[in-house]
C-alpha atoms as an extended CHARMM CRD file, in Angstrom:
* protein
*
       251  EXT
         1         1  UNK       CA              0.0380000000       24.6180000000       28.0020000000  PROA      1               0.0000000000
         2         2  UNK       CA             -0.8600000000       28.0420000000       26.0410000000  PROA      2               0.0000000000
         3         3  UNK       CA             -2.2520000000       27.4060000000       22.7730000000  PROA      3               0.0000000000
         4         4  UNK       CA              1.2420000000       29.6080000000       20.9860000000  PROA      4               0.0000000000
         5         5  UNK       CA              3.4440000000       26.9310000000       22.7150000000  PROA      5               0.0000000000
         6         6  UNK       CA              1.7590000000       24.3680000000       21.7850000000  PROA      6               0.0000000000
         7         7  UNK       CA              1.6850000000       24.6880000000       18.1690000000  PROA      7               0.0000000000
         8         8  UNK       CA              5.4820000000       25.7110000000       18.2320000000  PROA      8               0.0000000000
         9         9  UNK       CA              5.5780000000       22.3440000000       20.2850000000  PROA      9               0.0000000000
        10        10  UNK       CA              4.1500000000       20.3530000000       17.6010000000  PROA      10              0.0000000000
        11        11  UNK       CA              6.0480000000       21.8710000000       14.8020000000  PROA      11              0.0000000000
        12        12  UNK       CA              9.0780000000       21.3940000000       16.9160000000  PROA      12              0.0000000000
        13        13  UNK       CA              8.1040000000       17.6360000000       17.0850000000  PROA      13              0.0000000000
        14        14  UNK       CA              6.7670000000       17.3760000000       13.4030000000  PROA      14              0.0000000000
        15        15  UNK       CA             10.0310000000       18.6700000000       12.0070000000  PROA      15              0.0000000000
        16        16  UNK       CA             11.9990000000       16.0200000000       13.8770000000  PROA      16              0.0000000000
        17        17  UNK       CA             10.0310000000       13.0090000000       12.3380000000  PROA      17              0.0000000000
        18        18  UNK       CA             11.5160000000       11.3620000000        9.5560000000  PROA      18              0.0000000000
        19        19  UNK       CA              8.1460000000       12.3720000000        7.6120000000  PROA      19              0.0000000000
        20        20  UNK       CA              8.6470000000       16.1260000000        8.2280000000  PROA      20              0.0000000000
        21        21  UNK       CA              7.7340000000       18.4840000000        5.5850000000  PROA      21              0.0000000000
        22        22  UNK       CA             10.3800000000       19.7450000000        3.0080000000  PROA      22              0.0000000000
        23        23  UNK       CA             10.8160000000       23.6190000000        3.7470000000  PROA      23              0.0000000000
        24        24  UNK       CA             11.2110000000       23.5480000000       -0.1470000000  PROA      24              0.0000000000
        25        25  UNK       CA              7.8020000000       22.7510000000       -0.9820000000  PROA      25              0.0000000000
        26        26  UNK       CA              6.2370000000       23.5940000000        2.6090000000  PROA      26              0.0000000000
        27        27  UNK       CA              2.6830000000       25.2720000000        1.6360000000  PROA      27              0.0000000000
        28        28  UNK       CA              1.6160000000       29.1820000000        2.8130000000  PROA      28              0.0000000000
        29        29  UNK       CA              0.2810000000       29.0990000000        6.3330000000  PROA      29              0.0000000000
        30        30  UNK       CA             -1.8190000000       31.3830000000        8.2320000000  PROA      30              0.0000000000
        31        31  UNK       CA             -0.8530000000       32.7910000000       11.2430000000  PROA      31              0.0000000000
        32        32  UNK       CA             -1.2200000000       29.8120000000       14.1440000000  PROA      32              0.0000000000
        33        33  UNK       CA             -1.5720000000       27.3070000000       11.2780000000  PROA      33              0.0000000000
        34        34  UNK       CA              1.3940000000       24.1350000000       11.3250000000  PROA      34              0.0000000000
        35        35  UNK       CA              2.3690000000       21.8980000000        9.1060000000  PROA      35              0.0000000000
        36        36  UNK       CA              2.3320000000       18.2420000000        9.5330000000  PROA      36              0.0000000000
        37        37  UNK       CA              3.3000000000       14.7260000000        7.6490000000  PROA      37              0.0000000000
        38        38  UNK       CA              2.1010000000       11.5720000000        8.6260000000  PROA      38              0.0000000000
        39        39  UNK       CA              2.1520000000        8.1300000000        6.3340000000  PROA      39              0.0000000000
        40        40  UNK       CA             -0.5830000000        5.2920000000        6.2430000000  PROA      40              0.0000000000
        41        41  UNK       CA             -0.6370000000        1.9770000000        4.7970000000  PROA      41              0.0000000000
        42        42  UNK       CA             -2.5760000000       -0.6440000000        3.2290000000  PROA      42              0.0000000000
        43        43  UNK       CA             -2.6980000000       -4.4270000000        1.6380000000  PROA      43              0.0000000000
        44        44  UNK       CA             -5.0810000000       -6.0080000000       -0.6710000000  PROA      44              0.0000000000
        45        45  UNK       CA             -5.2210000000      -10.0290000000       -0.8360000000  PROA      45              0.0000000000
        46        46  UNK       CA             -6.1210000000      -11.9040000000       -3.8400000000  PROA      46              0.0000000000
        47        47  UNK       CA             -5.9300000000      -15.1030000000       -5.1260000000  PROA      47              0.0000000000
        48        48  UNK       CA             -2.6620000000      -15.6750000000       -7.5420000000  PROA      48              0.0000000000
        49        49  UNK       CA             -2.5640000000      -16.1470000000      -11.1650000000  PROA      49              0.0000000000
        50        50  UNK       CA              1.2780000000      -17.0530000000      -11.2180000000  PROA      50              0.0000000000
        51        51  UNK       CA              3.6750000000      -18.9800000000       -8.9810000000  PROA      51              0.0000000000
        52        52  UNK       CA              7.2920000000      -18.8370000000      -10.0720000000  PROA      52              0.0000000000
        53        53  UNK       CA              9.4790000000      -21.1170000000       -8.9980000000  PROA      53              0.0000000000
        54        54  UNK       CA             13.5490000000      -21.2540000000       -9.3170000000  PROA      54              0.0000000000
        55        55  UNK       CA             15.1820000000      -24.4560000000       -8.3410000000  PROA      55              0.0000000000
        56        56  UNK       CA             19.0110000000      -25.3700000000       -8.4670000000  PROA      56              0.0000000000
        57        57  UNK       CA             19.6970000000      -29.3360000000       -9.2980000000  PROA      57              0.0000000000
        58        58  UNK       CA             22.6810000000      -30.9690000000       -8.0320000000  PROA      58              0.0000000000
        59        59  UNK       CA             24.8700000000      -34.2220000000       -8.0000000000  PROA      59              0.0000000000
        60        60  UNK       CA             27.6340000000      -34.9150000000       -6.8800000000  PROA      60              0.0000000000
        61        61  UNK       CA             30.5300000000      -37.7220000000       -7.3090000000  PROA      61              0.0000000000
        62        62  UNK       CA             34.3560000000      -38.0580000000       -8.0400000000  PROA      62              0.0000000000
        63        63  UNK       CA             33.3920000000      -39.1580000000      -11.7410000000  PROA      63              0.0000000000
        64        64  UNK       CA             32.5080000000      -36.0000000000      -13.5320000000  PROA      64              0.0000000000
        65        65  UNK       CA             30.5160000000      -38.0540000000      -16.4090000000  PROA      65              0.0000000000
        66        66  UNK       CA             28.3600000000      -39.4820000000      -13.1750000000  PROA      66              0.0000000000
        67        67  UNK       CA             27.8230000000      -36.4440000000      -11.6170000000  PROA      67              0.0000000000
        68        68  UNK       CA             26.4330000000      -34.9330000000      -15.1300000000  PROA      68              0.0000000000
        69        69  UNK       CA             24.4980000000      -37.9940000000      -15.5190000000  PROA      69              0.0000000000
        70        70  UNK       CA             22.6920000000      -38.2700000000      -11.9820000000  PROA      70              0.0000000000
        71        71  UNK       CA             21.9740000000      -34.3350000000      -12.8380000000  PROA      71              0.0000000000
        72        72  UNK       CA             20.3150000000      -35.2390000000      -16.0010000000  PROA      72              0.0000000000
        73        73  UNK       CA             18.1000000000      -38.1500000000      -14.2580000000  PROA      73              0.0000000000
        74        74  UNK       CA             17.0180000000      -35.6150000000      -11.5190000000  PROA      74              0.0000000000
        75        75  UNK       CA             15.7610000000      -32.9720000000      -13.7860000000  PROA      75              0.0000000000
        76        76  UNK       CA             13.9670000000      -35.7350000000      -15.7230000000  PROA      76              0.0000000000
        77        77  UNK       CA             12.4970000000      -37.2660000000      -12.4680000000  PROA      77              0.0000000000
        78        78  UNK       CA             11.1980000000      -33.5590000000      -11.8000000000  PROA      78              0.0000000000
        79        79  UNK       CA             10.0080000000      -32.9670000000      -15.2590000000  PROA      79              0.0000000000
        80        80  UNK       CA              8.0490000000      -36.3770000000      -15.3490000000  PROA      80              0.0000000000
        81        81  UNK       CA              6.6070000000      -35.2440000000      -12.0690000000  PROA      81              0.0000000000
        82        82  UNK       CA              5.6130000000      -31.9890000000      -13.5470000000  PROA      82              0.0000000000
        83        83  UNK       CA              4.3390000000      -33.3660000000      -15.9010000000  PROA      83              0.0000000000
        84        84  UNK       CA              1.9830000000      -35.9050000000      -14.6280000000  PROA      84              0.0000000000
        85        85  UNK       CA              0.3740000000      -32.9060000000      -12.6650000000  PROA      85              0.0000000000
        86        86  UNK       CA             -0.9620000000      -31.6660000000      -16.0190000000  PROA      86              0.0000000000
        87        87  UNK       CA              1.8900000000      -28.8320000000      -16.3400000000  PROA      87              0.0000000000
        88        88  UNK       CA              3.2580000000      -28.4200000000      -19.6080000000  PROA      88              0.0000000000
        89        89  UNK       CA              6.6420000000      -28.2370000000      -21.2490000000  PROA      89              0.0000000000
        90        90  UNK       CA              6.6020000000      -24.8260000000      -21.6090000000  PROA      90              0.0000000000
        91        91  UNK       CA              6.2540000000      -23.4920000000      -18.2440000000  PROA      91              0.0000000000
        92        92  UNK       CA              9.9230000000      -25.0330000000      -17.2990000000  PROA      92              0.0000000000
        93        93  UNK       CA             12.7350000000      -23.7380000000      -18.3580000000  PROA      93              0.0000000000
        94        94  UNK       CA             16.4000000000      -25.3250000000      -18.1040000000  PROA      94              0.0000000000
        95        95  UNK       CA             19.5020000000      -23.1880000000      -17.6560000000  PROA      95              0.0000000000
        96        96  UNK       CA             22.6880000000      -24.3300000000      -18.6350000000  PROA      96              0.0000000000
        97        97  UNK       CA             24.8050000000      -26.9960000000      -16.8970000000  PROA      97              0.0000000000
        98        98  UNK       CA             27.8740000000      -26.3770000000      -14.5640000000  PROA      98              0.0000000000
        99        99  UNK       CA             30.4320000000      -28.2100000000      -13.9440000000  PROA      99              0.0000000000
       100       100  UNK       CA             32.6570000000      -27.4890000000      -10.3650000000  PROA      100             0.0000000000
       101       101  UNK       CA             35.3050000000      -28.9700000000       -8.0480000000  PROA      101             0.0000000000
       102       102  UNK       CA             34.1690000000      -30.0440000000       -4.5790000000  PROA      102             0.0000000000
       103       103  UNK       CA             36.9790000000      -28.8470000000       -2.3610000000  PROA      103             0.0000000000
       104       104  UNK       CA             37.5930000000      -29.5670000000        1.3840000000  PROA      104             0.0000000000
       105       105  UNK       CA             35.1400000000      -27.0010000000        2.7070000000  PROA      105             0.0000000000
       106       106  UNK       CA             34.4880000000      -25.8220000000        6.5950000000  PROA      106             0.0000000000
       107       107  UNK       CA             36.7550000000      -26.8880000000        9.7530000000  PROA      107             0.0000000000
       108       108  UNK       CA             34.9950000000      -30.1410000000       10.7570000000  PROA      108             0.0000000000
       109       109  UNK       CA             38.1200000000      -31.3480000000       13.0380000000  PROA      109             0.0000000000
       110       110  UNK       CA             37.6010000000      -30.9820000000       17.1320000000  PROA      110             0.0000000000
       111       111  UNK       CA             40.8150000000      -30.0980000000       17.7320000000  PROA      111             0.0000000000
       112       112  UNK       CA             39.7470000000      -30.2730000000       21.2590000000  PROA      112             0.0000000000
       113       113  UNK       CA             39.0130000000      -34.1300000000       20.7200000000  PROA      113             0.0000000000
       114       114  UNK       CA             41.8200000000      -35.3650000000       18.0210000000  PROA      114             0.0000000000
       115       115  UNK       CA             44.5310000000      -33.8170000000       16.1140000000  PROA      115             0.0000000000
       116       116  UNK       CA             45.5240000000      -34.9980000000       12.5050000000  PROA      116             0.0000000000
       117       117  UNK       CA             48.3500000000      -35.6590000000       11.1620000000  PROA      117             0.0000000000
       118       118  UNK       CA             49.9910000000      -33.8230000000        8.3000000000  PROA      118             0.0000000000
       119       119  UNK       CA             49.6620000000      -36.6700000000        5.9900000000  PROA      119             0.0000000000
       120       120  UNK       CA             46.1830000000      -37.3060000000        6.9120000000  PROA      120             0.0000000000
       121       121  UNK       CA             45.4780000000      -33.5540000000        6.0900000000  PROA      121             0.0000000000
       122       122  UNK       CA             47.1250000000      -33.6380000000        2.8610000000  PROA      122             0.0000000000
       123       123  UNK       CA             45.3780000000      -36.7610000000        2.0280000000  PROA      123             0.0000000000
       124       124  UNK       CA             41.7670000000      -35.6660000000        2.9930000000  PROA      124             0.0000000000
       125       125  UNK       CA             42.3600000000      -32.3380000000        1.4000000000  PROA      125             0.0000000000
       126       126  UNK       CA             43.6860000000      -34.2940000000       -2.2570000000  PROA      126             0.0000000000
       127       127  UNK       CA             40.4440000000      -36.3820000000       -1.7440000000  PROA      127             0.0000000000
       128       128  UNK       CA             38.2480000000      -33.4560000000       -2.0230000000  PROA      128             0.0000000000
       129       129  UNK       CA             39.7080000000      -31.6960000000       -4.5600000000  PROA      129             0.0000000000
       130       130  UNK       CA             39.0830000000      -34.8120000000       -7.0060000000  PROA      130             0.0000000000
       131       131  UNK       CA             35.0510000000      -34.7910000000       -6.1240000000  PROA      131             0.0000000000
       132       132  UNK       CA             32.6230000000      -33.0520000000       -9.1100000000  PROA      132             0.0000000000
       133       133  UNK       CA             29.6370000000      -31.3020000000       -8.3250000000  PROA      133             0.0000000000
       134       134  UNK       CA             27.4850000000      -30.8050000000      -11.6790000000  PROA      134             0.0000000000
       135       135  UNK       CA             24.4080000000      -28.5310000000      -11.1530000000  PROA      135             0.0000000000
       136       136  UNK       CA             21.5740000000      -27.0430000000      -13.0970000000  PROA      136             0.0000000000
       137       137  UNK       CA             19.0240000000      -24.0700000000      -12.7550000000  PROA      137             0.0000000000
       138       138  UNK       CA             15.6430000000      -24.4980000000      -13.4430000000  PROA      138             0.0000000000
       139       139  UNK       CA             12.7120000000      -21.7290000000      -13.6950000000  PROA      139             0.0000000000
       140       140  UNK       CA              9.0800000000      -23.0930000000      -13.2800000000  PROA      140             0.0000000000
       141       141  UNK       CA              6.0880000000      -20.5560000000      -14.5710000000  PROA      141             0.0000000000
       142       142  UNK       CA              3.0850000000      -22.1020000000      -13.2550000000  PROA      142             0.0000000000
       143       143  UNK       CA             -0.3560000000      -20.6600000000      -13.8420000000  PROA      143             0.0000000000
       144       144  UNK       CA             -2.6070000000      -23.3700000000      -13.0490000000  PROA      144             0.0000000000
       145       145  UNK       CA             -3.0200000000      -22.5960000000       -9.6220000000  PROA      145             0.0000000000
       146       146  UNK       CA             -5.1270000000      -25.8390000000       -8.6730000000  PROA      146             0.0000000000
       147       147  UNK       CA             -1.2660000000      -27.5450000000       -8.9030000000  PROA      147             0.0000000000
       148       148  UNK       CA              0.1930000000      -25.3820000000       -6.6220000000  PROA      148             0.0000000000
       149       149  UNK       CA             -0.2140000000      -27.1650000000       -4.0210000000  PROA      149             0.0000000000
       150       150  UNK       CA              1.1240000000      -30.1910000000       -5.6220000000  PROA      150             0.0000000000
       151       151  UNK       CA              4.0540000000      -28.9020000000       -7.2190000000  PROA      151             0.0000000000
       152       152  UNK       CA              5.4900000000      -27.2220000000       -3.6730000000  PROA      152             0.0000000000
       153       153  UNK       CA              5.7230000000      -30.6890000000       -2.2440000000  PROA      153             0.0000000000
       154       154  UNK       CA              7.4170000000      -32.1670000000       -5.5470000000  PROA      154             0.0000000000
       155       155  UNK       CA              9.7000000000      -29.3880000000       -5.6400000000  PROA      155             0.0000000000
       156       156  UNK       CA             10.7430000000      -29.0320000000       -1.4270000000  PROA      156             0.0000000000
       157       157  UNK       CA             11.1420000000      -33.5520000000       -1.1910000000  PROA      157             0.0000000000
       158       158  UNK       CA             12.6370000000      -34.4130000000       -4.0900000000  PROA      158             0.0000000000
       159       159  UNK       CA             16.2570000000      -35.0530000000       -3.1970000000  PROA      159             0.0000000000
       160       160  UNK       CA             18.7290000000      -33.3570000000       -5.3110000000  PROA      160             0.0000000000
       161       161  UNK       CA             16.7080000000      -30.2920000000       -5.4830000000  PROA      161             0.0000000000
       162       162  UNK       CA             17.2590000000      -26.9580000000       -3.6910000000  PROA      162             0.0000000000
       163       163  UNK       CA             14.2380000000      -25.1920000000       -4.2890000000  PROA      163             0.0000000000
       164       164  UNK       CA             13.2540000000      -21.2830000000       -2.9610000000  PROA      164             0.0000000000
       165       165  UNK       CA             10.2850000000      -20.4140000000       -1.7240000000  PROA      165             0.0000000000
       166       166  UNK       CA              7.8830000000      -19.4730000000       -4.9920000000  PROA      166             0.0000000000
       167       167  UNK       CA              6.8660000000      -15.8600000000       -5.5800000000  PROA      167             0.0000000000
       168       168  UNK       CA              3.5030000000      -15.9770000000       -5.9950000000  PROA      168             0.0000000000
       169       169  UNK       CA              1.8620000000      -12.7530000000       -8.2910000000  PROA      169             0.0000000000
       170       170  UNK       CA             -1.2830000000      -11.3120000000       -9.9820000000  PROA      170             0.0000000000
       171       171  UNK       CA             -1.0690000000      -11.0220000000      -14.3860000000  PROA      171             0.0000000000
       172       172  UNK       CA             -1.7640000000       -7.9810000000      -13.9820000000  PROA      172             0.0000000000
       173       173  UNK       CA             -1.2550000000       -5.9250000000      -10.2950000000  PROA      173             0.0000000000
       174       174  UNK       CA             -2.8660000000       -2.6520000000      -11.4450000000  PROA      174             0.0000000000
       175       175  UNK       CA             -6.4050000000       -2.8020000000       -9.9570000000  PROA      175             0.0000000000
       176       176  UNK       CA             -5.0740000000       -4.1320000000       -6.2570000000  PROA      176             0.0000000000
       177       177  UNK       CA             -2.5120000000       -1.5930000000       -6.1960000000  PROA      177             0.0000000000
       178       178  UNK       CA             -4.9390000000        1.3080000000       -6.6020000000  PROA      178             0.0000000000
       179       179  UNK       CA             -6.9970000000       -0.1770000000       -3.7580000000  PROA      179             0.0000000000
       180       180  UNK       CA             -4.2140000000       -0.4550000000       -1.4230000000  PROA      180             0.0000000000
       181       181  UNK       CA             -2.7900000000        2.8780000000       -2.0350000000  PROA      181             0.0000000000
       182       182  UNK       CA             -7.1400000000        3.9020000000       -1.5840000000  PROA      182             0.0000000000
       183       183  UNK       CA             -6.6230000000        2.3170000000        1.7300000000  PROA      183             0.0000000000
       184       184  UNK       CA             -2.9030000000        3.8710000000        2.4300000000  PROA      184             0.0000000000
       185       185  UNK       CA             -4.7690000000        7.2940000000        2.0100000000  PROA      185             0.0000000000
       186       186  UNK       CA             -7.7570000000        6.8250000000        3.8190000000  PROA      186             0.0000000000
       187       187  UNK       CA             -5.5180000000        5.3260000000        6.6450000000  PROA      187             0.0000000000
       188       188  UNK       CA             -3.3280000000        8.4840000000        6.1840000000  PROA      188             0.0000000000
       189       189  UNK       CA             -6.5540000000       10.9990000000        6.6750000000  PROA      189             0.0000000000
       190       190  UNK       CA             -7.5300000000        9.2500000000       10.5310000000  PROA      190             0.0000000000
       191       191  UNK       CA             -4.0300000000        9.3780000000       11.4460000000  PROA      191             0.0000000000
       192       192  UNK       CA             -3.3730000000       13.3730000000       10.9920000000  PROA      192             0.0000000000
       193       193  UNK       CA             -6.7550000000       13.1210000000       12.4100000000  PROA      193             0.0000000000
       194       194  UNK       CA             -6.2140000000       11.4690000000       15.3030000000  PROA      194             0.0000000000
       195       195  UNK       CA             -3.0060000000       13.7160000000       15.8460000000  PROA      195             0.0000000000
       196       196  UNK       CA             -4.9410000000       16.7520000000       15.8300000000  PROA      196             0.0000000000
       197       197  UNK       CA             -7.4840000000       15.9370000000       17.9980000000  PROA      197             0.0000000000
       198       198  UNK       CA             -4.7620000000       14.3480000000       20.9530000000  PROA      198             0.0000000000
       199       199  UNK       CA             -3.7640000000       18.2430000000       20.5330000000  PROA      199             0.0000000000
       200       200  UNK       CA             -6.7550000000       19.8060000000       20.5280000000  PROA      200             0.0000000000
       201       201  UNK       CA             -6.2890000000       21.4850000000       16.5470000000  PROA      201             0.0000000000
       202       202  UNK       CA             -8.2700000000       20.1440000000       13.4800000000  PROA      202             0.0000000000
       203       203  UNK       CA             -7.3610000000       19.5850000000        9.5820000000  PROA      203             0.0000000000
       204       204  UNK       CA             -8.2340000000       22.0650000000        8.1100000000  PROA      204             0.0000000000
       205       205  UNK       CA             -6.4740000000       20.6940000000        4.8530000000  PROA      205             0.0000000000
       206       206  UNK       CA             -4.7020000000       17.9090000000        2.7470000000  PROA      206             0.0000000000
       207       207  UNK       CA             -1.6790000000       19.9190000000        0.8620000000  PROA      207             0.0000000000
       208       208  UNK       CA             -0.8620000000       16.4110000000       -1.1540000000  PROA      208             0.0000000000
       209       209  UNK       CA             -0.1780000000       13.1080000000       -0.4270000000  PROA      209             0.0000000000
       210       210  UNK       CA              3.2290000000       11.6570000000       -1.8230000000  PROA      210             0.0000000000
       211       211  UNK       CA              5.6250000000        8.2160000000       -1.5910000000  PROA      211             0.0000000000
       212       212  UNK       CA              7.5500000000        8.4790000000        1.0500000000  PROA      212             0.0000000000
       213       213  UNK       CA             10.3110000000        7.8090000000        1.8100000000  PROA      213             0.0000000000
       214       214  UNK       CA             11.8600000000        4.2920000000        1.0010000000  PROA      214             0.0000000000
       215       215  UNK       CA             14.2880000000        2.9570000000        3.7090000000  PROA      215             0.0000000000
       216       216  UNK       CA             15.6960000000       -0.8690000000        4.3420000000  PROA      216             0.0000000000
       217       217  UNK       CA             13.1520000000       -0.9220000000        7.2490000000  PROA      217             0.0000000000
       218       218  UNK       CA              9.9240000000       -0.0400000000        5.1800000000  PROA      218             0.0000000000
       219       219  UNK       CA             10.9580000000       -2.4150000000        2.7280000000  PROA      219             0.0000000000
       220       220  UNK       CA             10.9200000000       -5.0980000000        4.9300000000  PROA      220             0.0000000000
       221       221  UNK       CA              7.8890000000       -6.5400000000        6.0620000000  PROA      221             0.0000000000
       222       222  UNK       CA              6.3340000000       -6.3740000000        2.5660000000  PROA      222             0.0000000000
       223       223  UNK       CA              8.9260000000       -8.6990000000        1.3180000000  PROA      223             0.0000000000
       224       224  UNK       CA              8.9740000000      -11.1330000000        4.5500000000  PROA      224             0.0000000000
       225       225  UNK       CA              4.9140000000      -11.3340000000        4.1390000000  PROA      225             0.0000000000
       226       226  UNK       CA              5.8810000000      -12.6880000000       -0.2390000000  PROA      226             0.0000000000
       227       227  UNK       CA              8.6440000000      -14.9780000000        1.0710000000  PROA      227             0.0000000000
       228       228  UNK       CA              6.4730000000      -16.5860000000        3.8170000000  PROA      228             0.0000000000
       229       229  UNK       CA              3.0900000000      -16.3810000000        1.9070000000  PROA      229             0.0000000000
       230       230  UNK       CA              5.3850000000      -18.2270000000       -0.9430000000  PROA      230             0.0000000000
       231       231  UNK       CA              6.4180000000      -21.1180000000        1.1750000000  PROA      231             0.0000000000
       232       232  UNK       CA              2.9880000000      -22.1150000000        2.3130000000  PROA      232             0.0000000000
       233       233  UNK       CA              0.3630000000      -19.3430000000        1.6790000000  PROA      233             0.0000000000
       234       234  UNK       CA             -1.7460000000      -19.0010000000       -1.3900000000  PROA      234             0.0000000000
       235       235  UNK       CA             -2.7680000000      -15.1350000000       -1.0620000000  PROA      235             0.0000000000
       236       236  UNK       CA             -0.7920000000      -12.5810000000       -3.4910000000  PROA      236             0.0000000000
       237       237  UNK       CA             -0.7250000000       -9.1590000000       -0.9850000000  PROA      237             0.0000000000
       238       238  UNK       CA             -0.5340000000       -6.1050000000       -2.4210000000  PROA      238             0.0000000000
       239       239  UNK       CA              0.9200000000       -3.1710000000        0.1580000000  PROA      239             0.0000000000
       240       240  UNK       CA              1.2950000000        0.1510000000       -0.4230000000  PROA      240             0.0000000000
       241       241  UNK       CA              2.3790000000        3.0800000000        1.8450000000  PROA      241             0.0000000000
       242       242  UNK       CA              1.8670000000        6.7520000000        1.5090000000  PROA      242             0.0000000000
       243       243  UNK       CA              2.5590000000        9.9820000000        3.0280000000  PROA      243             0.0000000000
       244       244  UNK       CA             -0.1960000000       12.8210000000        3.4590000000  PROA      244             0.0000000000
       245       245  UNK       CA              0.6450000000       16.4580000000        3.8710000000  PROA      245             0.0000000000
       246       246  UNK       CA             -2.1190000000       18.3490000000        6.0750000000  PROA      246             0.0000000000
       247       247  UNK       CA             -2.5720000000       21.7580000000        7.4020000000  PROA      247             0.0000000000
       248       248  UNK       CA             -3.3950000000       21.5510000000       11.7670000000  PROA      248             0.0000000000
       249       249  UNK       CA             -5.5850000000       25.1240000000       12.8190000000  PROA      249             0.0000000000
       250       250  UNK       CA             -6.8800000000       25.4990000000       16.6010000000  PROA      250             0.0000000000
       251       251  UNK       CA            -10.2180000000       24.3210000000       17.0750000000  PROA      251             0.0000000000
């Protein structure tokens, strides 16, 4: 392939990418010169300084007074738990109590197997619309980090408790951020690299390097690596992903 088509190749196939560079701000180019945009990534791991838990505590019964009670024992069990661990008062915070009916909920008759009656509807219906469900939020802020361990199990056994996974984070972010965005870059600079050389043109320069763009599917893995890492990892990782801007010449 001639070395005219195959720059108007590459711009062709630049300008379809979804990192393809805005005519708007698209840089003066000399004559055989393209434009191209690629992105890069990076993650920096380090050890967390807060875990933040958020539980939801729950009892059921047909007696609302019961239901608030066995509510109240639970998030006392849990808080004498915490405790014991070494974790203070402070770092656990109780929300408000609800109170709500327990209705008939799902299909759980095989019709296939057994039909009920109308009566026996009616009744098992009235049955569940008497139950009580009384349930409470609770926030844990722990920064001892030795207890983390400790306070997963306490938190994901203890019956009565729905806990999520804990998002695990650094006091302060700043100084892992700039490394992974060092790393996005530097990762940004072999990739227009290595797309130059596979068609036989160089960098001859970076124009800027910007965010790009964010989409559902760039968003993802970042927050499937804190939801897993919080459910059994004890690493905080920092990603960050950039876009570079670089000039492509002949060789």
């Amino acid at each position: 392939m001639r070395t005219g088509a195959l720059l108007l190749f590459v711009a062709a196939f630049i300008s379809s990418t979804p990192l393809a560079a805005h005519e708007a701000n698209a840089p003066s180019l000399a004559p055989g010169e393209v434009l191209a945009q690629v992105s890069g990534s990076g993650s920096v791991r380090s050890q967390p300084e807060v875990a933040r838990f958020r539980l939801v505590v729950s009892a059921r019964n047909n007696d609302a007074t019961k239901a608030v009670a066995a509510c109240d024992a639970t998030v006392q069990n849990l808080k004498n738990k915490l405790r014991a661990l070494g974790v203070p008062d402070r770092a656990i915070t109780i929300m408000p109590q609800e109170m709500v009916r327990v209705g008939f909920m799902g299909n759980e008759t095989d019709t296939s197997q057994a039909t009920l009656g109308e009566s026996s509807i009616t009744a098992l219906l009235g049955a569940g619309a008497q139950g009580k469900l009384a349930t409470v939020g609770v926030e844990i802020e722990l920064t001892q980090m030795a207890h983390l361990a400790a306070v997963r199990k306490i938190v994901f056994e203890l019956d009565g408790v729905d806990a999520q996974p804990p998002i695990l984070s650094l006091l302060d972010e700043t100084s892992a951020r700039r490394s992974a965005v060092a790393q996005a870059v530097a990762k940004a600079k072999q990739e227009a690299d290595a797309y130059a050389n596979a068609l036989g043109l160089r960098v001859v320069r970076v124009t800027r390097v910007f965010d790009p763009e964010t989409t559902p599917q760039s968003q993802l893995w970042p927050q499937m690596i804190r939801l897993m890492n919080g459910g059994n990892g004890n690493e905080v990782i920092t990603y960050a992903r950039v876009g570079l801007e670089a000039v492509l010449a002949p060789r």
